[in-house]
Gaussian input, Z-matrix of N, CA and C with variables (Angstrom, degrees):
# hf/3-21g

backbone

0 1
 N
 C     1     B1
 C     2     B2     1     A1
 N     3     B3     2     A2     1     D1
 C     4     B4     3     A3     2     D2
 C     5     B5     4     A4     3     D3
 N     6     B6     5     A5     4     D4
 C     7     B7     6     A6     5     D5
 C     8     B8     7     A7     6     D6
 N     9     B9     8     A8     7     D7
 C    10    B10     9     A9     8     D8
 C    11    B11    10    A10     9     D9
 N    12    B12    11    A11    10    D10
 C    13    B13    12    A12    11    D11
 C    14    B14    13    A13    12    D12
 N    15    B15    14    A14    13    D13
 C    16    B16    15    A15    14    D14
 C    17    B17    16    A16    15    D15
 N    18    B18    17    A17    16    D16
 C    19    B19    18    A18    17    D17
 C    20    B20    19    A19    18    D18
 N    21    B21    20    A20    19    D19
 C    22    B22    21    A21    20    D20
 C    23    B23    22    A22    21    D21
 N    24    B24    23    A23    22    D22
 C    25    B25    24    A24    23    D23
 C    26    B26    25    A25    24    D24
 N    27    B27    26    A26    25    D25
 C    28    B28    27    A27    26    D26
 C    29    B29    28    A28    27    D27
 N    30    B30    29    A29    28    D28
 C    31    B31    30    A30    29    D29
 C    32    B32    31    A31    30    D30
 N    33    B33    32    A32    31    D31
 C    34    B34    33    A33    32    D32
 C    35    B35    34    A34    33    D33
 N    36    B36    35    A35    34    D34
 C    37    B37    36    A36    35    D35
 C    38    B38    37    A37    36    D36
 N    39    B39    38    A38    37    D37
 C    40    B40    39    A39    38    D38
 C    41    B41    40    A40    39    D39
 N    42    B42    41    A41    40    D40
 C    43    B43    42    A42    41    D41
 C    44    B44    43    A43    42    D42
 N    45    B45    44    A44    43    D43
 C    46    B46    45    A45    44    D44
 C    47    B47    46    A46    45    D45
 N    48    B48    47    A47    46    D46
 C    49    B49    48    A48    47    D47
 C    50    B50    49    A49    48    D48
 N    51    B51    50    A50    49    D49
 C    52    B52    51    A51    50    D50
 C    53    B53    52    A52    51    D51
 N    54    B54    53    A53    52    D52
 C    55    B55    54    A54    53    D53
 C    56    B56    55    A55    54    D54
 N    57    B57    56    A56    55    D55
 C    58    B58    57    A57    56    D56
 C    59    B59    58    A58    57    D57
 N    60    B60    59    A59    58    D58
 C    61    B61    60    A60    59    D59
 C    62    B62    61    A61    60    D60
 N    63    B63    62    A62    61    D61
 C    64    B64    63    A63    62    D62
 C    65    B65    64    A64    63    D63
 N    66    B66    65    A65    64    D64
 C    67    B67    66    A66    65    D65
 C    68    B68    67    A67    66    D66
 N    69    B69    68    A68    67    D67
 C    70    B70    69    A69    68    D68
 C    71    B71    70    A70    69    D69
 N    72    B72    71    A71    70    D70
 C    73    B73    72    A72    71    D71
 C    74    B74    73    A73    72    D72
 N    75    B75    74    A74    73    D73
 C    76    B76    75    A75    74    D74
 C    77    B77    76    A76    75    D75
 N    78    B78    77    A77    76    D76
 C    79    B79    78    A78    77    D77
 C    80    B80    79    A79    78    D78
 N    81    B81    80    A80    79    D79
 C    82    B82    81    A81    80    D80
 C    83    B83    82    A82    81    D81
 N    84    B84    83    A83    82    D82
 C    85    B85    84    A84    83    D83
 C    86    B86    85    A85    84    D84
 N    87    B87    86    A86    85    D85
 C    88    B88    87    A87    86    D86
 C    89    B89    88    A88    87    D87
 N    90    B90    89    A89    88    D88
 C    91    B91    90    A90    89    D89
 C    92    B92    91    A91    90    D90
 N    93    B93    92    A92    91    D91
 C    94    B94    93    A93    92    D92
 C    95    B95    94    A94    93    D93
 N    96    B96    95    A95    94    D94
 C    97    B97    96    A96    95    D95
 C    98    B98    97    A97    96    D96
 N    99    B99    98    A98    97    D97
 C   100   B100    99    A99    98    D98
 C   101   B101   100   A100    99    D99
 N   102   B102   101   A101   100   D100
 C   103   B103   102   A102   101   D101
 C   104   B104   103   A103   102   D102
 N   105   B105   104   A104   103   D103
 C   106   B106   105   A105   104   D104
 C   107   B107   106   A106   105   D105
 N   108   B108   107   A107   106   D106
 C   109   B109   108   A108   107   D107
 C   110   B110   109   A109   108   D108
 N   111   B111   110   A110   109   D109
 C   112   B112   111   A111   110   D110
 C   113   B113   112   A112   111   D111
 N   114   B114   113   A113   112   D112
 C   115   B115   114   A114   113   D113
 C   116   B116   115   A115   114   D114
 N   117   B117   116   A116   115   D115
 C   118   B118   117   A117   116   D116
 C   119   B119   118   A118   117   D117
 N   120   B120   119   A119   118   D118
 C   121   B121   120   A120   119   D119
 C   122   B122   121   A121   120   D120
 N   123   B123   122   A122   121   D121
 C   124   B124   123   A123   122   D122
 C   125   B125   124   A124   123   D123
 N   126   B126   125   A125   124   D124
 C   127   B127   126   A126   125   D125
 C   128   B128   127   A127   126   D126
 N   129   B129   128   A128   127   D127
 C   130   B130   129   A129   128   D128
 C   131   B131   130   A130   129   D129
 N   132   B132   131   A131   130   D130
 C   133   B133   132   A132   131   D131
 C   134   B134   133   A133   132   D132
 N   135   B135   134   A134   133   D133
 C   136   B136   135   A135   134   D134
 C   137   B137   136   A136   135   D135
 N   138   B138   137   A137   136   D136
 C   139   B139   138   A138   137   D137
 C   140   B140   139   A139   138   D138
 N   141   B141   140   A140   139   D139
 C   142   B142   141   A141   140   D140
 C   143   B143   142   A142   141   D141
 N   144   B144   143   A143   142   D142
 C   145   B145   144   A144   143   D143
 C   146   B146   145   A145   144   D144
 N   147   B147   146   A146   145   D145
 C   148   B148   147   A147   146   D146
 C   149   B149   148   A148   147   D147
 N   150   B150   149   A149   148   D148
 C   151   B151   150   A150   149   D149
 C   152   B152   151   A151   150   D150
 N   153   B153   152   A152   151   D151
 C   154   B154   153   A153   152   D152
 C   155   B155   154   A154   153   D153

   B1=1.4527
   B2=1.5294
   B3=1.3538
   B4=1.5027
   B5=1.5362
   B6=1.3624
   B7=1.7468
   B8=1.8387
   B9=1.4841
   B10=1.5425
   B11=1.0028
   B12=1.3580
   B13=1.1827
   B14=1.7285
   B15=1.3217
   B16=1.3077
   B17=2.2134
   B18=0.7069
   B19=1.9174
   B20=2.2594
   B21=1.0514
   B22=1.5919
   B23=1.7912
   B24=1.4643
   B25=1.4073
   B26=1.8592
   B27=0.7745
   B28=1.4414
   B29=1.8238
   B30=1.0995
   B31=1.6753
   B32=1.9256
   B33=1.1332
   B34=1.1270
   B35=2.1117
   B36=1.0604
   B37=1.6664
   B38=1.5683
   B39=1.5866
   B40=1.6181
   B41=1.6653
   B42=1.0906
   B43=1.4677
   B44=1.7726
   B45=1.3567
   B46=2.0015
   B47=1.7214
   B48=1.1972
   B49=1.8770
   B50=1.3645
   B51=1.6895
   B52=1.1853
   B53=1.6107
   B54=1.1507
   B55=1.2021
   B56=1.1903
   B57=1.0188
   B58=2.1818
   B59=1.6979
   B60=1.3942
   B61=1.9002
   B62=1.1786
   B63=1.7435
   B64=1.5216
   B65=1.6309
   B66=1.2139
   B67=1.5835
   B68=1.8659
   B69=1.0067
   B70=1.9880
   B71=1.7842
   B72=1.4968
   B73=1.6051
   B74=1.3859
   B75=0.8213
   B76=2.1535
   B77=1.6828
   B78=1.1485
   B79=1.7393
   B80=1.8267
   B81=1.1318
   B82=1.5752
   B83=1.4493
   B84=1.2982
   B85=1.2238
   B86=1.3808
   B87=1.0537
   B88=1.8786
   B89=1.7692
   B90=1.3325
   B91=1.6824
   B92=0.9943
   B93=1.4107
   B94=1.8220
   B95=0.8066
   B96=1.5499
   B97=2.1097
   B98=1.1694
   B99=1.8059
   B100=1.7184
   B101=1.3348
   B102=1.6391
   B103=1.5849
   B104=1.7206
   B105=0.9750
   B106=1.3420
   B107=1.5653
   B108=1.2320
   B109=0.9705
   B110=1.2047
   B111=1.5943
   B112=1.5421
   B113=1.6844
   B114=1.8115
   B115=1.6879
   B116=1.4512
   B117=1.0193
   B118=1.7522
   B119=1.7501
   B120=1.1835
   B121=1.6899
   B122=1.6803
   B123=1.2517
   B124=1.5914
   B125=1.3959
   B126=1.6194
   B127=1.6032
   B128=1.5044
   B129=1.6616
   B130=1.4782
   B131=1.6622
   B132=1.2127
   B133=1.2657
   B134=1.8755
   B135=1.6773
   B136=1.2394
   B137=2.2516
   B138=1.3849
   B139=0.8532
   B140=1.7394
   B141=1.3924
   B142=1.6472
   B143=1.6807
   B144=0.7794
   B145=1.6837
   B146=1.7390
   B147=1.4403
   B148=1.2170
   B149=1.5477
   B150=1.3740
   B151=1.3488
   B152=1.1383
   B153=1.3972
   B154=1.4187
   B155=1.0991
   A1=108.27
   A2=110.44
   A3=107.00
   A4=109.40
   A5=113.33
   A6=123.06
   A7=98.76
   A8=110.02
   A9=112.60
   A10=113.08
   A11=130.08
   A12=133.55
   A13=121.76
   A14=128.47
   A15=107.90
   A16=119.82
   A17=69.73
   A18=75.38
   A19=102.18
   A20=102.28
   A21=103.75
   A22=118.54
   A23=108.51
   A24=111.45
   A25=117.55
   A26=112.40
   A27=131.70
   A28=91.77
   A29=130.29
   A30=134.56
   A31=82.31
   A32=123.65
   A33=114.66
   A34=120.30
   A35=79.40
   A36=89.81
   A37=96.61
   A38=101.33
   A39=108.45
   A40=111.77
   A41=128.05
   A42=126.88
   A43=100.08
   A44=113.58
   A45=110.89
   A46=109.37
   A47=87.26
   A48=103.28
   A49=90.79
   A50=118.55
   A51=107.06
   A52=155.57
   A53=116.66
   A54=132.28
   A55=90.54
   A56=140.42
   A57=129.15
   A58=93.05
   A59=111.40
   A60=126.62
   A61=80.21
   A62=134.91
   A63=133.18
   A64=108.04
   A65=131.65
   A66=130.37
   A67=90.84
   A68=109.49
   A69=105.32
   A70=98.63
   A71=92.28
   A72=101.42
   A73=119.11
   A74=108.65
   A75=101.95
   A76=105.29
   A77=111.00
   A78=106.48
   A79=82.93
   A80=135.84
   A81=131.53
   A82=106.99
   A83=153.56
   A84=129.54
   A85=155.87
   A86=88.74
   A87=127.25
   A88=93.26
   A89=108.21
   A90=113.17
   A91=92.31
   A92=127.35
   A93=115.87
   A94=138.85
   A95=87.88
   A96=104.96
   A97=124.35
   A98=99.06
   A99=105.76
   A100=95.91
   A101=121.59
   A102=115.13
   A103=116.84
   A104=128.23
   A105=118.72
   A106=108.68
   A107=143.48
   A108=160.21
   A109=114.85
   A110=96.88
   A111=135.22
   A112=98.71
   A113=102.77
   A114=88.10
   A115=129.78
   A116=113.02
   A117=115.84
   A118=93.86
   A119=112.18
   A120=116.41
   A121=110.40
   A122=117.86
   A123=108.41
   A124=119.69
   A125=101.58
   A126=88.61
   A127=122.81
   A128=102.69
   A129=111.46
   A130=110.82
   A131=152.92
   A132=152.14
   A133=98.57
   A134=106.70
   A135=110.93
   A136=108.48
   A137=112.33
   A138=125.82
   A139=104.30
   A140=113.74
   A141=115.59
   A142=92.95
   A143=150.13
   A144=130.90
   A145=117.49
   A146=119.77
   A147=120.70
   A148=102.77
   A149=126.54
   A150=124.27
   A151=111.17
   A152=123.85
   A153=130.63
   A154=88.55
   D1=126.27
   D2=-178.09
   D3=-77.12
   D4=-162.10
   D5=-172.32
   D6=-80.30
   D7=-31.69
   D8=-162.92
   D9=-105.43
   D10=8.84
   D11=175.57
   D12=-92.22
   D13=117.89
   D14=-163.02
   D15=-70.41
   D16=158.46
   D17=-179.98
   D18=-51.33
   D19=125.65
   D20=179.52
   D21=-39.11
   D22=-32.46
   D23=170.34
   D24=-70.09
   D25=-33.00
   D26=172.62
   D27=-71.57
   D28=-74.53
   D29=-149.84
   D30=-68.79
   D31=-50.23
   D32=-175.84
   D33=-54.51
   D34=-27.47
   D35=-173.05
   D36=-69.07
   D37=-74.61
   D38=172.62
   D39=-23.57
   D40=-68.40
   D41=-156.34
   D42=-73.82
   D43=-43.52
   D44=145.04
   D45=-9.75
   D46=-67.83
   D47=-142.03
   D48=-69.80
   D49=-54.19
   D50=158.19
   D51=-60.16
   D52=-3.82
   D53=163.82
   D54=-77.54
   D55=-41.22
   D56=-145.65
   D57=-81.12
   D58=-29.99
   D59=-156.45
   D60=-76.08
   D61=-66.48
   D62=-168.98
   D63=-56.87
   D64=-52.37
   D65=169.07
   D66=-30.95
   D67=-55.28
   D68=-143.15
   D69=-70.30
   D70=-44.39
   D71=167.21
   D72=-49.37
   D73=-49.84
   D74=-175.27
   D75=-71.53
   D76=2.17
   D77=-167.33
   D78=-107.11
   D79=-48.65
   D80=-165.79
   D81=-47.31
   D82=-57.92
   D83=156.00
   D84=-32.57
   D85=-14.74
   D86=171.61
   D87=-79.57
   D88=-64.50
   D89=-167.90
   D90=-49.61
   D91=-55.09
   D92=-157.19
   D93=-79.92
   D94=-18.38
   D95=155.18
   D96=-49.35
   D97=-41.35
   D98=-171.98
   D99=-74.63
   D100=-62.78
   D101=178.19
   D102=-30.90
   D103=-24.99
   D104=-171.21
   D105=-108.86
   D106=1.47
   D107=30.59
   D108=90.54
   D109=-100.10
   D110=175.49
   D111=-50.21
   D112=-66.38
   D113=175.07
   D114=-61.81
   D115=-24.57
   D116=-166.08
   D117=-67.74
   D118=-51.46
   D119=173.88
   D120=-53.19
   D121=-46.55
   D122=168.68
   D123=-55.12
   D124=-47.50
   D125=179.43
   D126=-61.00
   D127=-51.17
   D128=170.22
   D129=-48.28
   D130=-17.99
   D131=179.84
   D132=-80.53
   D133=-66.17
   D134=-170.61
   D135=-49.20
   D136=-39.98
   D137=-160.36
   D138=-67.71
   D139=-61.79
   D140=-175.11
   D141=-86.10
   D142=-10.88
   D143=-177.96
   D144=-120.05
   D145=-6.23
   D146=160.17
   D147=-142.23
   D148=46.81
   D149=163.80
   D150=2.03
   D151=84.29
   D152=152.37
   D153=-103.89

C-alpha cells in the first residue's frame, strides 16, 4: 500500500457513499417530470378558472 492510497475501510466507505449519490441520480428525472408537472397544472388552473 503506498502513502496515497487510502486504508481499504476508508476506500470502502467512499465507493458506499458513492453508489448511494448514483441511486439518487437515476431518480432526478422522474422529480422533474413531476416538477414540471406540478407547474403545467398551475398554469392550466390559473388559465381556465381565473383567466389571466
Amino acid at each position: 500500500m503506498s502513502p496515497v492510497e487510502p486504508p481499504a475501510e476508508l476506500r470502502e466507505r467512499i465507493q458506499d457513499e458513492l453508489e448511494r449519490n448514483r441511486r439518487w441520480e437515476y431518480r432526478l428525472p422522474l422529480y422533474g417530470a413531476i416538477a414540471l408537472l406540478v407547474c403545467a397544472a398551475i398554469v392550466v388552473v390559473r388559465v381556465v378558472f381565473l383567466h389571466v
